[in-house]
mmCIF file as Biopython writes it, N, C-alpha, C and O atoms, coordinates in Angstrom:
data_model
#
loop_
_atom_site.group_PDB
_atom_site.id
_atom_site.type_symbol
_atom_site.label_atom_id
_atom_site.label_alt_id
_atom_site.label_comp_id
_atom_site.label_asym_id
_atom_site.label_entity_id
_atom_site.label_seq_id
_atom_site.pdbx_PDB_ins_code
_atom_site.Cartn_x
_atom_site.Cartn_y
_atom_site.Cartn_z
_atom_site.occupancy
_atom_site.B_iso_or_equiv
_atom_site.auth_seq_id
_atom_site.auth_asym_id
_atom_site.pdbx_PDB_model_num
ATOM 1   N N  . UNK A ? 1  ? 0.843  -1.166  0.000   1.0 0.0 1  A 1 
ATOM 2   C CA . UNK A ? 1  ? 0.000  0.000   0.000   1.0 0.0 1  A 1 
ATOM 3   C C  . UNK A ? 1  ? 0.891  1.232   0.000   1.0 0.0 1  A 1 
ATOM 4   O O  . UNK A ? 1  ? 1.795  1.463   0.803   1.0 0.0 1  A 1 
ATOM 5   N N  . UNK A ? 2  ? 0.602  1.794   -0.758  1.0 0.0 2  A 1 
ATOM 6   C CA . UNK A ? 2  ? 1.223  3.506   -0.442  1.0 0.0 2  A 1 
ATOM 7   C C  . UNK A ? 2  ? 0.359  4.439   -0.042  1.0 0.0 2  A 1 
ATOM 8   O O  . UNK A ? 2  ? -0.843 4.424   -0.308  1.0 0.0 2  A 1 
ATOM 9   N N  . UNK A ? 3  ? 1.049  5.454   0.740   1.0 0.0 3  A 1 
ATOM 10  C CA . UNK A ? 3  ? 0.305  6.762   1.238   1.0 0.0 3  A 1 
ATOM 11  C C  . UNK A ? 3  ? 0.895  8.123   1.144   1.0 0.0 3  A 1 
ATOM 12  O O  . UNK A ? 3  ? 2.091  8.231   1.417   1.0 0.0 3  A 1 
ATOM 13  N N  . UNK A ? 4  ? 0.255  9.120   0.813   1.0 0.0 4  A 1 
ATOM 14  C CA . UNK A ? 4  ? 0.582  10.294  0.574   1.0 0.0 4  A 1 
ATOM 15  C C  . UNK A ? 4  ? 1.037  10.421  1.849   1.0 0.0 4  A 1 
ATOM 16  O O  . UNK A ? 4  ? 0.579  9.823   2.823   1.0 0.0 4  A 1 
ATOM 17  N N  . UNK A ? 5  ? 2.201  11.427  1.848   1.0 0.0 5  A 1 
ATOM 18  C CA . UNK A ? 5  ? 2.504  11.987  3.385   1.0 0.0 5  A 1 
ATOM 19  C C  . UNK A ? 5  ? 2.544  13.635  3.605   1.0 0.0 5  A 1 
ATOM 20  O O  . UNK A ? 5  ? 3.715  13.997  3.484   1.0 0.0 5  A 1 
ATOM 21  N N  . UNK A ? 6  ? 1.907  14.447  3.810   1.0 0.0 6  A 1 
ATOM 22  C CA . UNK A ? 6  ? 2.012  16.136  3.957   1.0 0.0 6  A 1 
ATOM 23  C C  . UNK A ? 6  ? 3.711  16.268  3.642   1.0 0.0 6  A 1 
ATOM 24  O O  . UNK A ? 6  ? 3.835  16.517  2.443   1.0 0.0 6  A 1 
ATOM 25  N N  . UNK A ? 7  ? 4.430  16.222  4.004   1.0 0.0 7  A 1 
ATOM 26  C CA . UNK A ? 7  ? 6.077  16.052  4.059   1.0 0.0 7  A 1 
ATOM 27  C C  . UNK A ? 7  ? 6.425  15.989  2.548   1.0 0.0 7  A 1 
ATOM 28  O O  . UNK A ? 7  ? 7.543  16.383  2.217   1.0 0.0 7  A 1 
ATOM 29  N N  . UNK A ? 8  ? 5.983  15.751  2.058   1.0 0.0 8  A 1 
ATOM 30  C CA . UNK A ? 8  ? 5.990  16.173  0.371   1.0 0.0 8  A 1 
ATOM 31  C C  . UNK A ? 8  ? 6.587  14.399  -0.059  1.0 0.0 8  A 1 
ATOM 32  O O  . UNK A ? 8  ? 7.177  14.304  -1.135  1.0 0.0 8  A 1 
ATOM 33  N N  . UNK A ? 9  ? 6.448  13.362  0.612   1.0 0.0 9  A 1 
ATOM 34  C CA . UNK A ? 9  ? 6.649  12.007  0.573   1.0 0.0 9  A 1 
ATOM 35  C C  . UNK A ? 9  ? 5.839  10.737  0.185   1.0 0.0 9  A 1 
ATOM 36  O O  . UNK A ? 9  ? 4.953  10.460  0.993   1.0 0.0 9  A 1 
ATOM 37  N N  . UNK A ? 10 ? 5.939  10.055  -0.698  1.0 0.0 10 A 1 
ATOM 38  C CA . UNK A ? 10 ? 5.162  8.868   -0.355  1.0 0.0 10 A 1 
ATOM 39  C C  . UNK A ? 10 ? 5.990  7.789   -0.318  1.0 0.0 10 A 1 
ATOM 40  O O  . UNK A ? 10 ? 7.017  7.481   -0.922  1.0 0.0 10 A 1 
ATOM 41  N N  . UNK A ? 11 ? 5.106  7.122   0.788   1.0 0.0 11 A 1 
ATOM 42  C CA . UNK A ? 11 ? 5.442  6.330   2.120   1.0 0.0 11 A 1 
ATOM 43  C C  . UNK A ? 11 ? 4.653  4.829   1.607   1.0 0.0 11 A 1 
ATOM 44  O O  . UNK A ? 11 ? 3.488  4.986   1.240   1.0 0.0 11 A 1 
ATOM 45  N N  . UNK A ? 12 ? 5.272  3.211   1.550   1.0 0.0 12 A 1 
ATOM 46  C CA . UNK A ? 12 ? 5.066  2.486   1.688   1.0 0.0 12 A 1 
ATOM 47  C C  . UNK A ? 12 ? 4.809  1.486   2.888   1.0 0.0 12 A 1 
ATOM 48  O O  . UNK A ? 12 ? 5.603  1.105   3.748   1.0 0.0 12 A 1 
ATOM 49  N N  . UNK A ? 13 ? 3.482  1.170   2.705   1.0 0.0 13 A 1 
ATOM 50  C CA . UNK A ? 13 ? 3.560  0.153   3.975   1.0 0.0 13 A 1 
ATOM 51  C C  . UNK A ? 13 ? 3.358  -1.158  3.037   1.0 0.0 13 A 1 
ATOM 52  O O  . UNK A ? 13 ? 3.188  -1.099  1.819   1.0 0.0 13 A 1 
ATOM 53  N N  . UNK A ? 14 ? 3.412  -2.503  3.905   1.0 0.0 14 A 1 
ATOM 54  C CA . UNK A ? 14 ? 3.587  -3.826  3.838   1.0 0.0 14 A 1 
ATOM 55  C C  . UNK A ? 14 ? 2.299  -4.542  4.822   1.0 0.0 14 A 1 
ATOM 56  O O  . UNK A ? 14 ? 2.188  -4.259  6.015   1.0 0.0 14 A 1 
ATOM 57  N N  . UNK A ? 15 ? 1.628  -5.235  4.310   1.0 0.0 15 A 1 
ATOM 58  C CA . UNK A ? 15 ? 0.959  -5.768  5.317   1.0 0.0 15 A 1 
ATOM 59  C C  . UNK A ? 15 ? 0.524  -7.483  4.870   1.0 0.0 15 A 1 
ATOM 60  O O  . UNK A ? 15 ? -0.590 -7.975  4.693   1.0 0.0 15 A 1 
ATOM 61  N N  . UNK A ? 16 ? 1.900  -8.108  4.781   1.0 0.0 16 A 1 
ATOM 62  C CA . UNK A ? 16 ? 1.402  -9.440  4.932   1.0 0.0 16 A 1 
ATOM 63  C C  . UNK A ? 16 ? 1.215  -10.188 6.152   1.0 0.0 16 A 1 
ATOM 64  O O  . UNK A ? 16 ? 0.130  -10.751 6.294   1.0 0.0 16 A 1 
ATOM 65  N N  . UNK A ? 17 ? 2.061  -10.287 7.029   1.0 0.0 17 A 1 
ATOM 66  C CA . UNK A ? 17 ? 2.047  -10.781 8.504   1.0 0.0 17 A 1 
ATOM 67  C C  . UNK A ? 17 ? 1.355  -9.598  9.570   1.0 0.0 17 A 1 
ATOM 68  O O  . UNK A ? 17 ? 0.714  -9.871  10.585  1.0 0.0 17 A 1 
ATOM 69  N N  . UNK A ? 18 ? 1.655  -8.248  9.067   1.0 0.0 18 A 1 
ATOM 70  C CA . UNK A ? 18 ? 1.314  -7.342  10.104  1.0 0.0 18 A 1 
ATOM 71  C C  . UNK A ? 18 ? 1.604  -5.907  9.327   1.0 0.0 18 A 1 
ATOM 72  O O  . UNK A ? 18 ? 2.556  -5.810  8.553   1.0 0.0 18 A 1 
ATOM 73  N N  . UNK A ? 19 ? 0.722  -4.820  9.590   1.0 0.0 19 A 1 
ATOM 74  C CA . UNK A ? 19 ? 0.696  -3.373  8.839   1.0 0.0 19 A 1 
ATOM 75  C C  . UNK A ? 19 ? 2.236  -3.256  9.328   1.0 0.0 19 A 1 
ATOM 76  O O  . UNK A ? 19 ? 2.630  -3.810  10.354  1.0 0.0 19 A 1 
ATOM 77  N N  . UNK A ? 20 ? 3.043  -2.498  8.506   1.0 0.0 20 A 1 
ATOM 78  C CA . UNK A ? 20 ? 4.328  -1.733  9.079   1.0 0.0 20 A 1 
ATOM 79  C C  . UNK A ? 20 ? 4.586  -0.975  8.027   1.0 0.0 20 A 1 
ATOM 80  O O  . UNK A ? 20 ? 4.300  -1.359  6.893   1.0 0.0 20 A 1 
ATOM 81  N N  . UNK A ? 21 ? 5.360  0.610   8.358   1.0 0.0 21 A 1 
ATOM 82  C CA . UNK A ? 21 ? 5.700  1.005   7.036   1.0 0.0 21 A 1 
ATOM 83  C C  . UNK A ? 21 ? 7.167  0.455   6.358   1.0 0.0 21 A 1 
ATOM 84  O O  . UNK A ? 21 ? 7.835  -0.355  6.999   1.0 0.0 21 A 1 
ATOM 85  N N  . UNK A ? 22 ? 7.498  0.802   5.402   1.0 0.0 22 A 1 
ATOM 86  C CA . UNK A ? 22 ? 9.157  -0.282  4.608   1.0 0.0 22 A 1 
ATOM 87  C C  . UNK A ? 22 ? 9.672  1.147   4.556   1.0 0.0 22 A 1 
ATOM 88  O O  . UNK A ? 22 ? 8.920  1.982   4.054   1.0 0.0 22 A 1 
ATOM 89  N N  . UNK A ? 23 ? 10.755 1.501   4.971   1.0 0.0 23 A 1 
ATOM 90  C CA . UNK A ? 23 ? 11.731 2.792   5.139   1.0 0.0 23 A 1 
ATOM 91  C C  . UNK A ? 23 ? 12.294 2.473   4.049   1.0 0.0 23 A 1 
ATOM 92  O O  . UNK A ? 23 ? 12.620 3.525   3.499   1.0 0.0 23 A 1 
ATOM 93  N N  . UNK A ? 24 ? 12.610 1.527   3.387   1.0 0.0 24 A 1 
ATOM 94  C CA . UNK A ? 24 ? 13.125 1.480   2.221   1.0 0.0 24 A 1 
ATOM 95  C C  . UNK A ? 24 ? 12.562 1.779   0.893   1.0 0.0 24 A 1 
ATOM 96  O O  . UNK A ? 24 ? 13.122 1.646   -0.195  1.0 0.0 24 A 1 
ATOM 97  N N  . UNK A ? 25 ? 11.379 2.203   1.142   1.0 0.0 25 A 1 
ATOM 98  C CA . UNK A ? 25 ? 10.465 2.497   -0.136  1.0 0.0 25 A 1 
ATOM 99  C C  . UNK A ? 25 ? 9.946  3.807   0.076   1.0 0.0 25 A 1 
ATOM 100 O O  . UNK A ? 25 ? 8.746  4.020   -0.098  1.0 0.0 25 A 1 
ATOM 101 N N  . UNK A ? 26 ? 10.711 4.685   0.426   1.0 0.0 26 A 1 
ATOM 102 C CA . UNK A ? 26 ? 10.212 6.153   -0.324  1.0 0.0 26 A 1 
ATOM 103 C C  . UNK A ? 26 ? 10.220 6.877   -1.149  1.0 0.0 26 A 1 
ATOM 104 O O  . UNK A ? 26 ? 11.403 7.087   -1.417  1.0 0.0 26 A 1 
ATOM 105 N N  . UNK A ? 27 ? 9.544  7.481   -1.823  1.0 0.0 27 A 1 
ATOM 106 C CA . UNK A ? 27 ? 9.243  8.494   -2.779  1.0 0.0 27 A 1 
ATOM 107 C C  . UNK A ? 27 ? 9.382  9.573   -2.513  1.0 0.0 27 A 1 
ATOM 108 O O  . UNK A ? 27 ? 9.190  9.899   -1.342  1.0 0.0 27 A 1 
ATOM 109 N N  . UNK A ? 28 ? 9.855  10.779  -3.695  1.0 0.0 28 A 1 
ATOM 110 C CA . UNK A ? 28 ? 9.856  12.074  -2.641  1.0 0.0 28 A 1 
ATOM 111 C C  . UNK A ? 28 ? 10.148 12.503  -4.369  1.0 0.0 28 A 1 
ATOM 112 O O  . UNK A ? 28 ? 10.358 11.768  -5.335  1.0 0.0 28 A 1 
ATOM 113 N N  . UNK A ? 29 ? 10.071 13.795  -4.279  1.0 0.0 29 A 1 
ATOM 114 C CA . UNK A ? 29 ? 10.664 15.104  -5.887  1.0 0.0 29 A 1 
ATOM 115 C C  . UNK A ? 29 ? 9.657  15.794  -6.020  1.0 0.0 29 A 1 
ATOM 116 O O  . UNK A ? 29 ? 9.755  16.620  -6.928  1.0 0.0 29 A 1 
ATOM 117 N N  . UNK A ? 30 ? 8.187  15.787  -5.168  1.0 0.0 30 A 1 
ATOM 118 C CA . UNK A ? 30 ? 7.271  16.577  -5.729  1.0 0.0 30 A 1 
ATOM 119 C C  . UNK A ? 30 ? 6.415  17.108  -4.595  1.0 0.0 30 A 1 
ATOM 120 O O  . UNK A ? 30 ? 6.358  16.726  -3.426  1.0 0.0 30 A 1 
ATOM 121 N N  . UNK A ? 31 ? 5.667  18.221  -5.309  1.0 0.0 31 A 1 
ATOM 122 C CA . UNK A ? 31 ? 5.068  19.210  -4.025  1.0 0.0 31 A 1 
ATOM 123 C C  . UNK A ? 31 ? 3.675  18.485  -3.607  1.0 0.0 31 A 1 
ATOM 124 O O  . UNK A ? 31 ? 3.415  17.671  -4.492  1.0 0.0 31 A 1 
ATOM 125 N N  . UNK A ? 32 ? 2.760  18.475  -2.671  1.0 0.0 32 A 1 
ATOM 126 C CA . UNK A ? 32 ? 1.400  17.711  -2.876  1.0 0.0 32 A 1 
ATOM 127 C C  . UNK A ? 32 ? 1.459  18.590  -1.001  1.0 0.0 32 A 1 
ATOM 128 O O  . UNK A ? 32 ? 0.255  18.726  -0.782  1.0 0.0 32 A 1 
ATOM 129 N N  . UNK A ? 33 ? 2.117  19.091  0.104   1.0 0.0 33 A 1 
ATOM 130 C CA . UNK A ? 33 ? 1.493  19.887  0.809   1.0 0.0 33 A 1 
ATOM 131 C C  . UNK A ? 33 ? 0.482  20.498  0.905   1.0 0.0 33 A 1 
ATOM 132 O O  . UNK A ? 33 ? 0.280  21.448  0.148   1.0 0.0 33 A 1 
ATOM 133 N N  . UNK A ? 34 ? -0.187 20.228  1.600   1.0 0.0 34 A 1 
ATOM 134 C CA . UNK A ? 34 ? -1.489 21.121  1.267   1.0 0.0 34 A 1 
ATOM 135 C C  . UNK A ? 34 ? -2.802 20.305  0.351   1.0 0.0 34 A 1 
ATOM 136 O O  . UNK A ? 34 ? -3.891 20.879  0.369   1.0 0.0 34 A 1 
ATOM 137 N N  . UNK A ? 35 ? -2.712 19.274  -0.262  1.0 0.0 35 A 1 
ATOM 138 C CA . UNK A ? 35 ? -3.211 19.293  -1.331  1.0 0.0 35 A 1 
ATOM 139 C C  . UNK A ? 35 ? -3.297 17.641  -1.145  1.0 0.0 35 A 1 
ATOM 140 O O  . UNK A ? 35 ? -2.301 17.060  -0.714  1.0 0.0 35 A 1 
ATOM 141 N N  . UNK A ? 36 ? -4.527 16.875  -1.482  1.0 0.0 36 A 1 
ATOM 142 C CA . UNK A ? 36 ? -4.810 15.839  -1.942  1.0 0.0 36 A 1 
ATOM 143 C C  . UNK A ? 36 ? -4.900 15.318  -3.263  1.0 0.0 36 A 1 
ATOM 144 O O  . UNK A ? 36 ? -5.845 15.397  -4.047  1.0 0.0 36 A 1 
ATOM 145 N N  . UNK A ? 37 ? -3.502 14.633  -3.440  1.0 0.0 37 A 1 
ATOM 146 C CA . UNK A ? 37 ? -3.335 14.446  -4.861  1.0 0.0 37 A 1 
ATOM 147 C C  . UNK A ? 37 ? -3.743 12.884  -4.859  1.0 0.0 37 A 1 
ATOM 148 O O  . UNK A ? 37 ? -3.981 12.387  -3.758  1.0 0.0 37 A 1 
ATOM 149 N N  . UNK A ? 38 ? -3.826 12.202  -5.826  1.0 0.0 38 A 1 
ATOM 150 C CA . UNK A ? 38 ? -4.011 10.685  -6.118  1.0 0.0 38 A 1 
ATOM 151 C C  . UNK A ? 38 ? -3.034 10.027  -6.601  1.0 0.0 38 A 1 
ATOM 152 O O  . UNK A ? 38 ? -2.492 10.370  -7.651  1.0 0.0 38 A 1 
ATOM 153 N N  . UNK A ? 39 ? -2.637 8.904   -5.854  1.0 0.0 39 A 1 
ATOM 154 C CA . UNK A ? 39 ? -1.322 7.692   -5.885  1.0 0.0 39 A 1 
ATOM 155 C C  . UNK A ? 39 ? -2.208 6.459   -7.025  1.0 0.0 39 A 1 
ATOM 156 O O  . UNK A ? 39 ? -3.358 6.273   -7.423  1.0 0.0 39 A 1 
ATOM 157 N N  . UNK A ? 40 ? -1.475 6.123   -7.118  1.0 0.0 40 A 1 
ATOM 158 C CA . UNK A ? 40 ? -1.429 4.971   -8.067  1.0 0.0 40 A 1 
ATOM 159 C C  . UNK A ? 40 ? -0.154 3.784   -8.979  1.0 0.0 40 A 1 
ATOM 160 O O  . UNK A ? 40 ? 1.066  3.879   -8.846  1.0 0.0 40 A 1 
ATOM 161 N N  . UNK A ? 41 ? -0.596 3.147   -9.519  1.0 0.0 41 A 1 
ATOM 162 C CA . UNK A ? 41 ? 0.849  2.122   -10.003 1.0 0.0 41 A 1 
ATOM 163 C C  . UNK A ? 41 ? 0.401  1.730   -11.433 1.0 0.0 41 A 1 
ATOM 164 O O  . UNK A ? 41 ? -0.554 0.957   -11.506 1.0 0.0 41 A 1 
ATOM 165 N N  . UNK A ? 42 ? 0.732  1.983   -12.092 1.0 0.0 42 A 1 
ATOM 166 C CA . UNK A ? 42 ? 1.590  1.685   -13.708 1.0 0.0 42 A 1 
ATOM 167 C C  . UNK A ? 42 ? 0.740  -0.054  -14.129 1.0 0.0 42 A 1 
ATOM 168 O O  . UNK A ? 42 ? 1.388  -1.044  -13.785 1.0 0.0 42 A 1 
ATOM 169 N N  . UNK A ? 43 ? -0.310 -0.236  -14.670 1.0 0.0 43 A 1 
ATOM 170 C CA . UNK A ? 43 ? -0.807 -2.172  -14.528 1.0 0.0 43 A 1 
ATOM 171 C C  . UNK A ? 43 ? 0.021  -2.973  -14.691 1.0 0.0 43 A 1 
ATOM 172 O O  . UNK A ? 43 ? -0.461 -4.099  -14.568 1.0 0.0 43 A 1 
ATOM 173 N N  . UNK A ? 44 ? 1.419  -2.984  -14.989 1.0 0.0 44 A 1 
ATOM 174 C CA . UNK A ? 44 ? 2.572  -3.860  -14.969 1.0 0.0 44 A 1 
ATOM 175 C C  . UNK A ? 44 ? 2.965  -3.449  -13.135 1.0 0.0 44 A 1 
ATOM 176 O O  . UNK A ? 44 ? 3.606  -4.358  -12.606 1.0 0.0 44 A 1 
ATOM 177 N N  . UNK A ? 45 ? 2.762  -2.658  -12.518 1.0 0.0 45 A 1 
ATOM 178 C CA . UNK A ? 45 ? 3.475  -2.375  -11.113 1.0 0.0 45 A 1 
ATOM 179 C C  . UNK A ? 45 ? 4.741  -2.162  -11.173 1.0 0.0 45 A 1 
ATOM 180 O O  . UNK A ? 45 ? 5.483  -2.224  -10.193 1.0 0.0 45 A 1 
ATOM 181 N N  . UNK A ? 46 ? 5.203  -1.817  -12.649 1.0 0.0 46 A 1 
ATOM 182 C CA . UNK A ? 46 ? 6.706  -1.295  -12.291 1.0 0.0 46 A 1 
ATOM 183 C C  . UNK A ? 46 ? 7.017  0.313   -11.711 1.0 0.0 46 A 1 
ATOM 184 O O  . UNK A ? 46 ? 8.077  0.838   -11.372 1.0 0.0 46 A 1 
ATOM 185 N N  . UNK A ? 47 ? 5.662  0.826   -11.754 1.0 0.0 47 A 1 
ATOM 186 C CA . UNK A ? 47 ? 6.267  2.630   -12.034 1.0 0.0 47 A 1 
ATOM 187 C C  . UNK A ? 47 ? 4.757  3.369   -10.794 1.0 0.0 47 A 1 
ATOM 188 O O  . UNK A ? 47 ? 3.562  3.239   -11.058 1.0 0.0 47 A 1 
ATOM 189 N N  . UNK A ? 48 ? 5.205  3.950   -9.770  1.0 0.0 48 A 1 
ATOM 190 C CA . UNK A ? 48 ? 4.777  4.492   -9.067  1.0 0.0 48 A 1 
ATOM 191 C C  . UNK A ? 48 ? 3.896  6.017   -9.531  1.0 0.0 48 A 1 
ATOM 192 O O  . UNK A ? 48 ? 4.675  6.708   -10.188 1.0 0.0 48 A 1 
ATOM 193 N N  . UNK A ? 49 ? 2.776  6.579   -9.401  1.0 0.0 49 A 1 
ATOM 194 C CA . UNK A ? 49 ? 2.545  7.662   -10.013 1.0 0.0 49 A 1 
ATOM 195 C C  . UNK A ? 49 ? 1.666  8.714   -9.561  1.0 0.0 49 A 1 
ATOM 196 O O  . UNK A ? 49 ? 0.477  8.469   -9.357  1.0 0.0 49 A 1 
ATOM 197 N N  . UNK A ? 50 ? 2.119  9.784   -9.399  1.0 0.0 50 A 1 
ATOM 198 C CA . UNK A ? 50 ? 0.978  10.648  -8.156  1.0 0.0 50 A 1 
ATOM 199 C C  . UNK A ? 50 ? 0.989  12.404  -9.308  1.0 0.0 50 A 1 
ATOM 200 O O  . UNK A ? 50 ? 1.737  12.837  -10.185 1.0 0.0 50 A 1 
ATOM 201 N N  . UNK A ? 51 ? -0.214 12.883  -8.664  1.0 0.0 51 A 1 
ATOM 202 C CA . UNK A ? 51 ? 0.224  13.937  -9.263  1.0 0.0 51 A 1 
ATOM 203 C C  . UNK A ? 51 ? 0.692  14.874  -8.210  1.0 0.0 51 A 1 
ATOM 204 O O  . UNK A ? 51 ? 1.106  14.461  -7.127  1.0 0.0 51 A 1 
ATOM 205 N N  . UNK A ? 52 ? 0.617  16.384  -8.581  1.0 0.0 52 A 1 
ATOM 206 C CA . UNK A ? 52 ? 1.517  17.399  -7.188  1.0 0.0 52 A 1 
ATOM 207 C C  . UNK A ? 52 ? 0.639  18.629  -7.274  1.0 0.0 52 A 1 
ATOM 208 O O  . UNK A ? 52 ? -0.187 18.666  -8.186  1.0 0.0 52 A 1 
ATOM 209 N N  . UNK A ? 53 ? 0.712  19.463  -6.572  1.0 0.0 53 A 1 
ATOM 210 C CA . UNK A ? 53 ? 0.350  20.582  -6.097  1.0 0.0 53 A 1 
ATOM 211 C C  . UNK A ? 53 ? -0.046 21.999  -7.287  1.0 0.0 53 A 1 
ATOM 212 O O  . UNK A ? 53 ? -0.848 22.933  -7.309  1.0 0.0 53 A 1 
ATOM 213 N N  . UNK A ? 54 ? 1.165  21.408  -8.263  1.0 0.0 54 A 1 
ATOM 214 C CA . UNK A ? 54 ? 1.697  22.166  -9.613  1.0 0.0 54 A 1 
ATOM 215 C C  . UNK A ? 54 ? 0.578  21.444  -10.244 1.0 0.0 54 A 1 
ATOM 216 O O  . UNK A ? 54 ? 0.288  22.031  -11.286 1.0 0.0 54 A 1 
ATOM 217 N N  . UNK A ? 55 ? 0.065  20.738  -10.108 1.0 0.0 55 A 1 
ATOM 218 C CA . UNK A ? 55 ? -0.893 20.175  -11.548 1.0 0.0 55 A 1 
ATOM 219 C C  . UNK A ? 55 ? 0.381  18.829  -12.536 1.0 0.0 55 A 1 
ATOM 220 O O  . UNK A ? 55 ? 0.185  18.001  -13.426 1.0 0.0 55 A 1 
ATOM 221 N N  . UNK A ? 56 ? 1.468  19.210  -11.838 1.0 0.0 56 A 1 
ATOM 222 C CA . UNK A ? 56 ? 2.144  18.273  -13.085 1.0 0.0 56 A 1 
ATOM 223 C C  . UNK A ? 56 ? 2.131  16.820  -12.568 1.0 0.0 56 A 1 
ATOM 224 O O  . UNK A ? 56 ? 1.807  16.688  -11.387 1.0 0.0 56 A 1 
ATOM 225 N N  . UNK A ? 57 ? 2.435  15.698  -13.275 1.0 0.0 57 A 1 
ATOM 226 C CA . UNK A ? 57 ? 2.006  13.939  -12.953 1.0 0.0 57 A 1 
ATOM 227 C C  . UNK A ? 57 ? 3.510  13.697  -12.968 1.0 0.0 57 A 1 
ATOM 228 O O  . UNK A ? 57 ? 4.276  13.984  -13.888 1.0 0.0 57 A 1 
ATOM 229 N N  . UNK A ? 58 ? 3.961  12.845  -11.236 1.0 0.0 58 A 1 
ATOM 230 C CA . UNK A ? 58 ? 5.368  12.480  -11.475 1.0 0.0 58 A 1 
ATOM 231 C C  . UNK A ? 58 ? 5.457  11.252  -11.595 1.0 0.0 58 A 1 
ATOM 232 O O  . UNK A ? 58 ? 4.451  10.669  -11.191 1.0 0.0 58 A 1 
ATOM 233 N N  . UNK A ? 59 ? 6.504  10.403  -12.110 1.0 0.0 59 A 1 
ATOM 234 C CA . UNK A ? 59 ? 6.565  9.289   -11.911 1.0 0.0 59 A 1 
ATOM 235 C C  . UNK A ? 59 ? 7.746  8.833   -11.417 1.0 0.0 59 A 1 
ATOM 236 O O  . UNK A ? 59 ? 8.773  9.511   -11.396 1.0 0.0 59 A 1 
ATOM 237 N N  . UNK A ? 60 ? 7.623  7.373   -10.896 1.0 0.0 60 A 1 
ATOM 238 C CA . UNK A ? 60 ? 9.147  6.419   -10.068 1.0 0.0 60 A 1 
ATOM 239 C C  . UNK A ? 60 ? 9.095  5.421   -10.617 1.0 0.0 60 A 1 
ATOM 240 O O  . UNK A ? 60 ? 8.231  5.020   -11.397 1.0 0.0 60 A 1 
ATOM 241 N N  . UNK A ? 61 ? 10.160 4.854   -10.201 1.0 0.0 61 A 1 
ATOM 242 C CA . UNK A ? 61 ? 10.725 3.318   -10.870 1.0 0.0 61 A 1 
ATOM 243 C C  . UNK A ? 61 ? 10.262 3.357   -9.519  1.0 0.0 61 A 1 
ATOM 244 O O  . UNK A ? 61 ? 10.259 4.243   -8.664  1.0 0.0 61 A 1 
ATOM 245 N N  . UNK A ? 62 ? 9.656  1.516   -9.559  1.0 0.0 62 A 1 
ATOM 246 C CA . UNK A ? 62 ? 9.281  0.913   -8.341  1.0 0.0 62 A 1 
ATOM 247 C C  . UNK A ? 62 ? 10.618 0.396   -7.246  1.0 0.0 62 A 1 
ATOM 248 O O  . UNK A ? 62 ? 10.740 0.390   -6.021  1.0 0.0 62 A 1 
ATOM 249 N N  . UNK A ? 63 ? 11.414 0.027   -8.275  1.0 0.0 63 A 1 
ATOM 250 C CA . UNK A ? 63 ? 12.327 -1.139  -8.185  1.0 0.0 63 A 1 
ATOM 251 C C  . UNK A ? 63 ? 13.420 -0.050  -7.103  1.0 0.0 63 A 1 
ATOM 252 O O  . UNK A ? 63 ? 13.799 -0.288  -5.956  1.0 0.0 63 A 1 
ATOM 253 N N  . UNK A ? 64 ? 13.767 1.397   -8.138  1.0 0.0 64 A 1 
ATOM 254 C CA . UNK A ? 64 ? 14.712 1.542   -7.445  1.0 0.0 64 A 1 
ATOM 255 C C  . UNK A ? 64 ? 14.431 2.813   -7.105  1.0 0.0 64 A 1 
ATOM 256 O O  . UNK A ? 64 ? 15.492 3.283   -6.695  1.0 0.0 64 A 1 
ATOM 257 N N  . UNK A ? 65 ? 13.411 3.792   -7.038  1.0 0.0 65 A 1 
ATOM 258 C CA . UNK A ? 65 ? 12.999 4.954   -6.819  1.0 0.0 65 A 1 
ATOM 259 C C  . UNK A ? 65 ? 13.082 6.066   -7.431  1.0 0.0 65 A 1 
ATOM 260 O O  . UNK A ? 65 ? 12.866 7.140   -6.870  1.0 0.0 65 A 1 
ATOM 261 N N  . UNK A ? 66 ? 13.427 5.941   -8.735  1.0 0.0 66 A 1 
ATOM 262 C CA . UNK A ? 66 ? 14.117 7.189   -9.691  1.0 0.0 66 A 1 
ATOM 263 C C  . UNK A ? 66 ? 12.661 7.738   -9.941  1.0 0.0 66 A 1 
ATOM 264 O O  . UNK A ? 66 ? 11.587 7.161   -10.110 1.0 0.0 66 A 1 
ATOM 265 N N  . UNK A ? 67 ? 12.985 8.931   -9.905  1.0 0.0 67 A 1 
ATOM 266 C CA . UNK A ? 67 ? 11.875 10.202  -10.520 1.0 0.0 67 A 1 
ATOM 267 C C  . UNK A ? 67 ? 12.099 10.283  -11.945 1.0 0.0 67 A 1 
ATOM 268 O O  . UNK A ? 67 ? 13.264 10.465  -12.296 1.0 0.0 67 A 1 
ATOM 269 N N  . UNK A ? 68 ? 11.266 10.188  -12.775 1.0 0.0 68 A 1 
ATOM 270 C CA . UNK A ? 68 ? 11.668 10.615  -14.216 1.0 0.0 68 A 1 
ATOM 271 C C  . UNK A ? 68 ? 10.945 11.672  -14.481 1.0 0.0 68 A 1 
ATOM 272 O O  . UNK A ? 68 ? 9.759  11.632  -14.154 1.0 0.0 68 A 1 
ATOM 273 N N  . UNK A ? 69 ? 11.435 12.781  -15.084 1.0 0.0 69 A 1 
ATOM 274 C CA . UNK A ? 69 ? 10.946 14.065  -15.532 1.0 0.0 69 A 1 
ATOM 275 C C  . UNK A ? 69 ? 10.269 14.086  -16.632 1.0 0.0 69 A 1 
ATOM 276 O O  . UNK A ? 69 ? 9.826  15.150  -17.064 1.0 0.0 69 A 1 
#
């Protein structure tokens, strides 16, 4: 599951045995403070995708977290 975070972050949690968040799976390059933007994933699940504050749509590699412009 992912979640928007005010902190200008999105934040992965894991919940097969038990909810926890994965510190190893953050997202971050875009503004969304203030603002309820919508998360989502790519139907292959390779590519992470939210929009921001600006109106513009960012995207990530799942795998390794890259922002592509």
């Amino acid at each position: 599951m992912i979640c928007q975070s005010m902190d200008n972050k999105i934040v992965t949690f894991g919940a097969r045995d038990r909810f926890r968040q994965n510190a190893k799976k953050v997202f971050k390059g875009h503004n969304v403070a203030g603002y309820a933007c919508n998360l989502g994933f790519s139907p292959d699940g390779h590519y992470v995708i939210s929009g921001d504050g600006g109106g513009h749509l960012v995207i990530w590699d799942w795998k390794s977290g890259k922002r592509y412009a």
